[in-house]
C-alpha positions as a Markdown table, in Angstrom:
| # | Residue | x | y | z |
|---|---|---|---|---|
| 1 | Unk | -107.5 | 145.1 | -142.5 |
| 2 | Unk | -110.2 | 143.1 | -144.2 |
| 3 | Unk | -113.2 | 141.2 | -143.0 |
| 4 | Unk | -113.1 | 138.0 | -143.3 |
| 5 | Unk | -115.5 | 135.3 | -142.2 |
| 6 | Unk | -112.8 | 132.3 | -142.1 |
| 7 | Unk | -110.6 | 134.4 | -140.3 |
| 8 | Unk | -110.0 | 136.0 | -137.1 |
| 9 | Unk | -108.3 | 139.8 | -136.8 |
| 10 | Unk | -105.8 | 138.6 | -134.9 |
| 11 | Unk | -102.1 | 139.2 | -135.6 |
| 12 | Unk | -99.7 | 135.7 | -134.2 |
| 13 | Unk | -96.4 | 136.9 | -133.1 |
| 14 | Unk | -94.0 | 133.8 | -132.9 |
| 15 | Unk | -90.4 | 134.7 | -132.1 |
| 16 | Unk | -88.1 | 131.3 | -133.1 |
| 17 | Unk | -84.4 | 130.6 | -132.4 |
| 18 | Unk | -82.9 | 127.6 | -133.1 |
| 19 | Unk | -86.3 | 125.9 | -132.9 |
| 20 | Unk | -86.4 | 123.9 | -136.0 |
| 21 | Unk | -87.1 | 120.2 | -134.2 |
| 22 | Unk | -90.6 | 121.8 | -133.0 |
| 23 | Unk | -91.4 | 125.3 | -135.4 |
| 24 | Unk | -93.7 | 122.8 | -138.0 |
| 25 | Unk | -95.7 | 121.9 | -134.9 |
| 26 | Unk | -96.7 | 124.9 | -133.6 |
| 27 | Unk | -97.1 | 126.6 | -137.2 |
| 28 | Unk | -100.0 | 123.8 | -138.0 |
| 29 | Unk | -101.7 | 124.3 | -135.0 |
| 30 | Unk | -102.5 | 128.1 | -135.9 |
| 31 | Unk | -103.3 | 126.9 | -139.3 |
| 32 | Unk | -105.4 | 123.7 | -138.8 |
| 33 | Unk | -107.8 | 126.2 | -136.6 |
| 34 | Unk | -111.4 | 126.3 | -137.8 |
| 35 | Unk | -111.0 | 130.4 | -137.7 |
| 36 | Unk | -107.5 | 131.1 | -138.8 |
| 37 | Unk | -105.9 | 134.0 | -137.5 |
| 38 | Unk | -105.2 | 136.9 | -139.7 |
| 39 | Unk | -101.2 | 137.0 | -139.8 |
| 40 | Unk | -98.8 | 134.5 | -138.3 |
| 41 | Unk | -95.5 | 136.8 | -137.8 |
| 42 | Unk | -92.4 | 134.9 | -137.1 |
| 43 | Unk | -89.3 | 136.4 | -135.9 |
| 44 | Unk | -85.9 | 134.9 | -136.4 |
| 45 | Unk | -83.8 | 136.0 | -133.8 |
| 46 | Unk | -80.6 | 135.0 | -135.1 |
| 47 | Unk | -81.2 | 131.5 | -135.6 |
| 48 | Unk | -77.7 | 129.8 | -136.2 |
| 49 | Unk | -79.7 | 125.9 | -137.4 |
| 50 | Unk | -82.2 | 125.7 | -140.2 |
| 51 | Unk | -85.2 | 127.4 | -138.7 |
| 52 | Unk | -85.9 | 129.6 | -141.4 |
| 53 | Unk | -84.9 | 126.8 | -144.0 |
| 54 | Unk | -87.7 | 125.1 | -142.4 |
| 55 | Unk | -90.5 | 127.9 | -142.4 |
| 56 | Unk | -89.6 | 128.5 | -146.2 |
| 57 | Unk | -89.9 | 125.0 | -147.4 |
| 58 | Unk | -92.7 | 124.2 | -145.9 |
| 59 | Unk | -95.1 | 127.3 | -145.8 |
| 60 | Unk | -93.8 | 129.3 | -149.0 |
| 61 | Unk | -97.5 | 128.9 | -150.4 |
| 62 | Unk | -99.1 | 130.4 | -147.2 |
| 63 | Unk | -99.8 | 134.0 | -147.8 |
| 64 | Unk | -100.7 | 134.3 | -144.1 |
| 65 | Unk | -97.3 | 133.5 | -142.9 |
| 66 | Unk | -94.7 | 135.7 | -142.9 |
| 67 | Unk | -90.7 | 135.6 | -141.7 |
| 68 | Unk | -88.6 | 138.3 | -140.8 |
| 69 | Unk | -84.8 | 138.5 | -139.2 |
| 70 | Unk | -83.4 | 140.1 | -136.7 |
| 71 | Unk | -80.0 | 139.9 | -135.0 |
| 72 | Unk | -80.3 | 137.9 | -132.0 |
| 73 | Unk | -81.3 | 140.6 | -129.4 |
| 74 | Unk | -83.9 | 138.0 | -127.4 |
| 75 | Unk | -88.0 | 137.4 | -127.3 |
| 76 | Unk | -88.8 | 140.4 | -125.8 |
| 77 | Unk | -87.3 | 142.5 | -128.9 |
| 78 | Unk | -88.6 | 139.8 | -131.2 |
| 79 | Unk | -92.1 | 139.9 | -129.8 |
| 80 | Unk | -91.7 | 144.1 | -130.2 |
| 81 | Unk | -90.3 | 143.9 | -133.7 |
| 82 | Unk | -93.4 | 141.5 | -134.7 |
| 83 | Unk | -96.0 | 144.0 | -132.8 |
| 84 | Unk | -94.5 | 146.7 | -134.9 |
| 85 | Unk | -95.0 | 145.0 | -138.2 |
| 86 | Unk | -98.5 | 143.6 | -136.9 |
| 87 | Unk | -101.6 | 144.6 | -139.2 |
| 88 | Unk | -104.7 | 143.1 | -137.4 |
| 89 | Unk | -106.9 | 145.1 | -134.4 |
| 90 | Unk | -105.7 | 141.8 | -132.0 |
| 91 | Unk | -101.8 | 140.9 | -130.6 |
| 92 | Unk | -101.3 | 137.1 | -129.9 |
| 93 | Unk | -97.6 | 136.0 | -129.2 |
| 94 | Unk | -97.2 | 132.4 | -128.9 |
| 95 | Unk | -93.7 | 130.4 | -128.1 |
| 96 | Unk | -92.5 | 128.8 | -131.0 |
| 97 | Unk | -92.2 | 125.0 | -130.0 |
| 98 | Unk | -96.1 | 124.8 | -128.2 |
| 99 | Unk | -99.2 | 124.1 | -129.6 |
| 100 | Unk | -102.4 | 125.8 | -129.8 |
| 101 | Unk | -105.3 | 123.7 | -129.2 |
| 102 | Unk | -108.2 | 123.5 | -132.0 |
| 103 | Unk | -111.2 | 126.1 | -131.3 |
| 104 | Unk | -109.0 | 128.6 | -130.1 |
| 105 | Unk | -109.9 | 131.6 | -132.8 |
| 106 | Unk | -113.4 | 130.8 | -133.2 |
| 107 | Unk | -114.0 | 131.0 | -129.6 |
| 108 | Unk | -112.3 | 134.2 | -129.5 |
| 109 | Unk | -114.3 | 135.9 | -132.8 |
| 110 | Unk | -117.7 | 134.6 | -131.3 |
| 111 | Unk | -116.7 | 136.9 | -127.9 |
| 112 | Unk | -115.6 | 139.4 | -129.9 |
| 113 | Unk | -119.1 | 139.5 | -132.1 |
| 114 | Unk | -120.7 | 139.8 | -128.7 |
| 115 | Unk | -118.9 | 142.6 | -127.8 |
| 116 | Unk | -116.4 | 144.8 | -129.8 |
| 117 | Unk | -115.2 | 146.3 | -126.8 |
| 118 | Unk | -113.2 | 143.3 | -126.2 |
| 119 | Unk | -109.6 | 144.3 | -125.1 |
| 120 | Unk | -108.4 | 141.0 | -123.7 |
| 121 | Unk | -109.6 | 137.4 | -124.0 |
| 122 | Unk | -107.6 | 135.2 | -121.5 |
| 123 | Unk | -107.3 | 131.4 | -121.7 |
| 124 | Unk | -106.6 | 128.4 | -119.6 |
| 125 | Unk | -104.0 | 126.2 | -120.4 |
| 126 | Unk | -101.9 | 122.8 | -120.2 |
| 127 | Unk | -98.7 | 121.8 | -119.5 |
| 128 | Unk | -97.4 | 119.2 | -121.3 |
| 129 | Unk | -94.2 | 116.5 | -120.9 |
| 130 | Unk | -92.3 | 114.7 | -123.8 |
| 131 | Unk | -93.6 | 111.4 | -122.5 |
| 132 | Unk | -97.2 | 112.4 | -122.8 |
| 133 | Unk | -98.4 | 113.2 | -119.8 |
| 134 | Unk | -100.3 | 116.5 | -119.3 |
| 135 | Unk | -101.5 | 118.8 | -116.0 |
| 136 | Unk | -103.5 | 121.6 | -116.0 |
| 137 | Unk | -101.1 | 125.3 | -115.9 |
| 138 | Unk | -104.1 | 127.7 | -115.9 |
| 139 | Unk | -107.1 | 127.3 | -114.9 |
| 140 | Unk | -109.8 | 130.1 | -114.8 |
| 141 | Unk | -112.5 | 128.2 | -113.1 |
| 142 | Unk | -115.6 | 129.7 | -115.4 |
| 143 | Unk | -116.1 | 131.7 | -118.5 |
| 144 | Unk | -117.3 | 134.9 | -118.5 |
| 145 | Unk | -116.9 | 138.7 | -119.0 |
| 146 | Unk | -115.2 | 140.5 | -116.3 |
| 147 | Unk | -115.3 | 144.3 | -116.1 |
| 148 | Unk | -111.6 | 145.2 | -115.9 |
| 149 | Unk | -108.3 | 142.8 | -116.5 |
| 150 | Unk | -107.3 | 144.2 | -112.9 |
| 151 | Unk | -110.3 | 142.3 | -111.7 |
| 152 | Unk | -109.4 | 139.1 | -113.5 |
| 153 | Unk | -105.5 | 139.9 | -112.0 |
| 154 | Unk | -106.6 | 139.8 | -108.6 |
| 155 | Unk | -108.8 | 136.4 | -109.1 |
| 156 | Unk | -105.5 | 135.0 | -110.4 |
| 157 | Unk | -103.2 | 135.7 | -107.5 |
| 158 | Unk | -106.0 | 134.9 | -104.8 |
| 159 | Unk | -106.5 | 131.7 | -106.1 |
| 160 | Unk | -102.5 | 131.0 | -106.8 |
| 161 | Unk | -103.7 | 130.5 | -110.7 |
| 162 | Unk | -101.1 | 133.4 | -112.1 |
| 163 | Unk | -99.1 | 133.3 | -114.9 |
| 164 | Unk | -97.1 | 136.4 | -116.9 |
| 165 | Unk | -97.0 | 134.5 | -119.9 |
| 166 | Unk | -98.1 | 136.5 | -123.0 |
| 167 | Unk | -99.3 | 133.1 | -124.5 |
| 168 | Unk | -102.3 | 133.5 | -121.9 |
| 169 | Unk | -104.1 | 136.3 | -123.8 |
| 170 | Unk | -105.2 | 137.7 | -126.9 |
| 171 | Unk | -104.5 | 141.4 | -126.6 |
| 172 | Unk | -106.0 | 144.6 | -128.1 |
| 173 | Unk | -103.4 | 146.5 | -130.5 |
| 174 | Unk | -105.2 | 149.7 | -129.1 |
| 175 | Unk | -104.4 | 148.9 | -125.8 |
| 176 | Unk | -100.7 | 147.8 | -126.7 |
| 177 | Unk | -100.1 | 151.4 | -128.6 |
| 178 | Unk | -102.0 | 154.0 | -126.2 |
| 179 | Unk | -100.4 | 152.3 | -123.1 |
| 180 | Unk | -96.8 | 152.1 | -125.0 |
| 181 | Unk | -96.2 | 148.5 | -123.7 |
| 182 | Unk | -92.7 | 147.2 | -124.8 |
| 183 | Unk | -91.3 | 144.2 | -123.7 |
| 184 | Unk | -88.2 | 144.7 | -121.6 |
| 185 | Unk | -84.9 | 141.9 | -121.7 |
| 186 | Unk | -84.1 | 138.7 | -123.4 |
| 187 | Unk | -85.8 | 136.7 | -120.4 |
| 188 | Unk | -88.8 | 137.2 | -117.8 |
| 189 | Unk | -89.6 | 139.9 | -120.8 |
| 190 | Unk | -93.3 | 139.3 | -120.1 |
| 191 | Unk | -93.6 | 139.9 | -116.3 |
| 192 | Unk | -93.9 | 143.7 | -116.8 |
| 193 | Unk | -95.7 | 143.6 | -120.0 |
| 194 | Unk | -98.8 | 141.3 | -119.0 |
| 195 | Unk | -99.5 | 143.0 | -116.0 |
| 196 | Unk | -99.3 | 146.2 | -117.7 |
| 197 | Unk | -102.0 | 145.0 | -120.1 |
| 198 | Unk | -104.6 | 143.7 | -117.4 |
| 199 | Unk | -104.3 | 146.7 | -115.6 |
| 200 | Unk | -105.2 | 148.9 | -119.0 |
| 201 | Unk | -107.8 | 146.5 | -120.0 |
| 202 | Unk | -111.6 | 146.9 | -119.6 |
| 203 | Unk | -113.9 | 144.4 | -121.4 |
| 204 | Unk | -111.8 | 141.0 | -120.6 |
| 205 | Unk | -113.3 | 137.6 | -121.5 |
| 206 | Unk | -112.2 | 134.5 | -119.8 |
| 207 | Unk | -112.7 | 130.9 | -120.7 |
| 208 | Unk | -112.4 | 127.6 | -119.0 |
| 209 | Unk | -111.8 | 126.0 | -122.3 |
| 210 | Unk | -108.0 | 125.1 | -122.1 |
| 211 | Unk | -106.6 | 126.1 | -125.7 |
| 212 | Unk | -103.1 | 126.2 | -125.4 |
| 213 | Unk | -100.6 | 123.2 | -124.8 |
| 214 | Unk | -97.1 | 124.4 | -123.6 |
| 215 | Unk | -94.8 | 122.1 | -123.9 |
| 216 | Unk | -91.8 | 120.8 | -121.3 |
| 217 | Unk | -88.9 | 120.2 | -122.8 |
| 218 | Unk | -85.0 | 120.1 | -122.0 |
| 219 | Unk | -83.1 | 123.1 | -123.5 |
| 220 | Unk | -86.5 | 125.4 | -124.1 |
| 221 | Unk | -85.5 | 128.7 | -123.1 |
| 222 | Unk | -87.4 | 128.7 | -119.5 |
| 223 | Unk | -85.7 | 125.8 | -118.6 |
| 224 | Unk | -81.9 | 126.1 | -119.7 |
| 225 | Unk | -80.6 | 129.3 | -118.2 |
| 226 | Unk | -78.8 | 127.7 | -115.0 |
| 227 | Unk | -76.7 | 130.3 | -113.8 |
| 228 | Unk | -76.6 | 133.0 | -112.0 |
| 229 | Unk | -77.6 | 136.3 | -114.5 |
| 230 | Unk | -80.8 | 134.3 | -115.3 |
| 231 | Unk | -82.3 | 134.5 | -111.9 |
| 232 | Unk | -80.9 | 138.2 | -111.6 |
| 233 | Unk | -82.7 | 139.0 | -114.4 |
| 234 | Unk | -85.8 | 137.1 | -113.3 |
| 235 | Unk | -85.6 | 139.4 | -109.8 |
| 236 | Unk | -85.0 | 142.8 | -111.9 |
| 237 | Unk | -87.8 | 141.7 | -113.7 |
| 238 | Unk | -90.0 | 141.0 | -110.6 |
| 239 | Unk | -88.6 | 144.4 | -109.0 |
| 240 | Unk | -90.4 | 146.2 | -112.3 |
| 241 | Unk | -93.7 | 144.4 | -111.8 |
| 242 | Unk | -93.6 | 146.0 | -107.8 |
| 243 | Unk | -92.8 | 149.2 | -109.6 |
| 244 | Unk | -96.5 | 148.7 | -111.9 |
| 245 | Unk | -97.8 | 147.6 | -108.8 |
| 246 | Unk | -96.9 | 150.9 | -106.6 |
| 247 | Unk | -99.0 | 153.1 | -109.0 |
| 248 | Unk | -102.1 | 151.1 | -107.5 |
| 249 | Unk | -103.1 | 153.4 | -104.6 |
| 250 | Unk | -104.5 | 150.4 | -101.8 |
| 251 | Unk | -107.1 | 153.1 | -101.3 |
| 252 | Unk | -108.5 | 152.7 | -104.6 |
| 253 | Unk | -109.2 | 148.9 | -103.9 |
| 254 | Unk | -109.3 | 147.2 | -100.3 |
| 255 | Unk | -108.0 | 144.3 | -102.2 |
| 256 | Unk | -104.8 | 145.3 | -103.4 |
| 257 | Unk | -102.9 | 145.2 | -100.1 |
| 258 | Unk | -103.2 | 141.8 | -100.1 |
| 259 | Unk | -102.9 | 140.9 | -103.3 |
| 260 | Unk | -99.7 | 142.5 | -103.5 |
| 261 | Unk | -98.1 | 140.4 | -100.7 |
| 262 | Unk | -99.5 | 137.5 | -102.0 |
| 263 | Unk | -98.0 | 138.4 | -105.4 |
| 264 | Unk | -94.3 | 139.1 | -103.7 |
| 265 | Unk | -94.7 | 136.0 | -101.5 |
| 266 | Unk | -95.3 | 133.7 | -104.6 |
| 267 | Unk | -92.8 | 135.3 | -106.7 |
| 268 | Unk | -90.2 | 135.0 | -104.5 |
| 269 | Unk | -91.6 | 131.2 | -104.1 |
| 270 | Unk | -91.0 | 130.8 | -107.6 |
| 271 | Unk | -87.0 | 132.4 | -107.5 |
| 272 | Unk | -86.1 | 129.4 | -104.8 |
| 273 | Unk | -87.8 | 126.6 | -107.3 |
| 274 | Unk | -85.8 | 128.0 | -110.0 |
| 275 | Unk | -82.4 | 127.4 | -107.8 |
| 276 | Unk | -83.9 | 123.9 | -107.2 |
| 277 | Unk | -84.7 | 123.3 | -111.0 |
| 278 | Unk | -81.1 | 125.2 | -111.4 |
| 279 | Unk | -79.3 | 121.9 | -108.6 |
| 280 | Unk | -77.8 | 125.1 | -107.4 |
| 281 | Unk | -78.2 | 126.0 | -103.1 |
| 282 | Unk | -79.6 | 129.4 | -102.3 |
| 283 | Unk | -77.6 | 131.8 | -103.9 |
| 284 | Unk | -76.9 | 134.9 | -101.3 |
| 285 | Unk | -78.6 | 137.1 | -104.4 |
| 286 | Unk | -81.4 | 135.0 | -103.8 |
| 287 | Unk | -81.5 | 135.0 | -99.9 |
| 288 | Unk | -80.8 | 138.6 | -99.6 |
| 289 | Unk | -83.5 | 139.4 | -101.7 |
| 290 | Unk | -85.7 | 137.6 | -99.9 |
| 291 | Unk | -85.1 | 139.4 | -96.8 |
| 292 | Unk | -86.2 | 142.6 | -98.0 |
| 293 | Unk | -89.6 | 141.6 | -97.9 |
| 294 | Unk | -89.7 | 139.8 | -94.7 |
| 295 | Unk | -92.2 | 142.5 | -93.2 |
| 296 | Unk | -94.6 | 141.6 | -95.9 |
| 297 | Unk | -97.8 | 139.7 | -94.7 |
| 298 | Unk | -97.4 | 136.3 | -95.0 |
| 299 | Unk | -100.9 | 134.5 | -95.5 |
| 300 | Unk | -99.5 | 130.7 | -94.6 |
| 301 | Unk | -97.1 | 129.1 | -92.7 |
| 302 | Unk | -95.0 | 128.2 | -95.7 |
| 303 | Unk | -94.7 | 132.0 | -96.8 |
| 304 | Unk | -94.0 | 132.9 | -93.1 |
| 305 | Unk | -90.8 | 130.0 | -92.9 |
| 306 | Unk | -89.8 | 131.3 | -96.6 |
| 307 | Unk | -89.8 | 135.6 | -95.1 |
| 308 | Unk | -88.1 | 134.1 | -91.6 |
| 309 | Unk | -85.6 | 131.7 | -93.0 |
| 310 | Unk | -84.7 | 131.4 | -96.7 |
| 311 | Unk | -82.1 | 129.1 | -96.4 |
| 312 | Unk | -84.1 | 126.2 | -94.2 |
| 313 | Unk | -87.4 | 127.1 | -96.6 |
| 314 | Unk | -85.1 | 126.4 | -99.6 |
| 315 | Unk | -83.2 | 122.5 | -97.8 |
| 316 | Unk | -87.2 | 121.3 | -97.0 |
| 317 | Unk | -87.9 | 122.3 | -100.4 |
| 318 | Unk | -85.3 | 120.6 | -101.8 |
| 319 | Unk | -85.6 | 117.7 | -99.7 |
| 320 | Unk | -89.4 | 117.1 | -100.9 |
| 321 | Unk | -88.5 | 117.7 | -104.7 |
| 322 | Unk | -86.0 | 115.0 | -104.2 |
| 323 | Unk | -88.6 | 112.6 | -102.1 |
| 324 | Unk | -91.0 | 113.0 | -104.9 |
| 325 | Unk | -88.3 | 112.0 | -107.6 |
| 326 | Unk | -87.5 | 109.0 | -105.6 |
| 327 | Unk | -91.2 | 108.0 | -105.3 |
């Protein structure tokens, strides 16, 4: 690819389905950035409103955008499709109804001209509702190199600031075709994925700087699937990350013992929020899977209660969501 001062060599990735109230949005924010990315891939996956309509109209002039279909197969195979067709040294994949905040690129090629053994550059982000208000999703507390992504891993779970989301990084190609990292399933397709990548990356950046804005809405993917293959799939998925996790002899690093019960311990925190989100009691999927791990460490009395008693863990749960609805 060419050099370009104006630009950054960073290949966007943007699956869309049925997206078309929100697409415009998050389109503009890649292209109002002061460093523009290189490419700005979009995936259709299927769309069955006027998506694609949409992207035509309105960015037909842009030589930097480019749309391509696919039968609806999920974000994960959209995300792989775009990677495949993706020309710059840099992977981004963003969600197609968020916003990226302005600075976002020219932060990134200023890192990268200090170093072009950059593999990963990871971000801190917001979390924002439809009526305006805003709270901080990631937060990495200072900016600076770190000498492996494994590193930068481990100060994310120790300090309960982890997310899988593939939005939270810019990625090396490199690293994406010697480690042969696919996205795997329509949903939860980035739990495998992102760790995979921090634990094959070397020169990572972090930043405190929040530059992405993901937005809350009713009916976005994350939020819609209530029923009961949506959280089997989200536990497959977290059985794959153990799996990635495994190959990590403890002996290797004194940390990792720990870090991998804190990892199961807030995963399967997160499984019995999603039944609360979902209005749906324990499922016995849910509770039975939780009692597989119930020899693993706990590190606070909320973790130990959640491994003991799934079911009680899951009504005082409840009953606080519910206080704090009321309040």
């Amino acid at each position: 690819m060419k050099n370009d001062d104006a630009q950054a060599p960073v290949s966007v990735i943007i699956p869309a389905y049925n997206i078309s109230k929100y697409i415009t949005y998050t389109i503009d924010s890649l292209i109002d950035q002061s460093v523009k990315p290189y490419e700005i891939i979009i995936i259709d996956d299927g769309s069955t409103d006027n998506t694609s309509d949409i992207i035509i109209d309105t960015y037909k002039n842009n030589k930097i955008i480019k749309l391509f279909y696919q039968p609806n197969r999920g974000a994960g195979e959209a995300k792989n499709y775009g990677i495949s067709l993706a020309k710059a040294d840099y992977i981004y994949c963003c969600d197609s109804d968020d916003v990226v905040l302005p600075g976002f690129f020219e932060e990134f090629k200023k890192r990268l001209q200090d170093n072009n053994g950059l593999d990963m550059f990871c971000i801190s982000t917001e979390l924002f509702y439809e009526d305006g208000v805003k709270e901080v999703k990631i937060n990495h507390d200072r900016s600076g190199w770190v000498d492996s992504g494994k590193n930068v891993f481990i100060d994310c779970i120790l300090r309960d600031n982890y997310t899988a989301a593939s939005w939270s990084y810019i990625l090396k190609r490199k690293v994406v075709v010697d480690n042969n990292l696919k996205f795997f399933g329509r949903v939860h397709e980035d739990l495998s994925f992102t760790m995979s990548a921090y634990f094959a990356s070397n020169e990572v950046f972090r930043t405190k700087n929040i530059f992405y804005s993901q937005r809350a809405r009713k009916g976005s993917l994350t939020r819609s699937k209530n029923n009961i293959d949506f959280v089997k799939n989200r536990i497959e998925a977290f059985n794959a990350t153990l799996d990635i996790l495994e190959k990590i002899g403890e002996h290797e690093d004194s940390r990792i013992k720990f870090v991998k019960a804190k990892y199961i311990n807030r995963s399967l925190m997160s499984l019995v929020d999603m039944c609360i989100d979902f209005n749906v009691f324990l499922p016995d999927i849910v509770s039975n899977h939780i009692r597989e791990f119930k020899y693993v460490p706990s590190t606070s009395l909320k973790e130990k209660l959640l491994l003991k008693n799934p079911a009680l863990f899951f009504v005082l749960k409840k009953a606080y969501a519910l206080l704090k609805q009321h309040n």
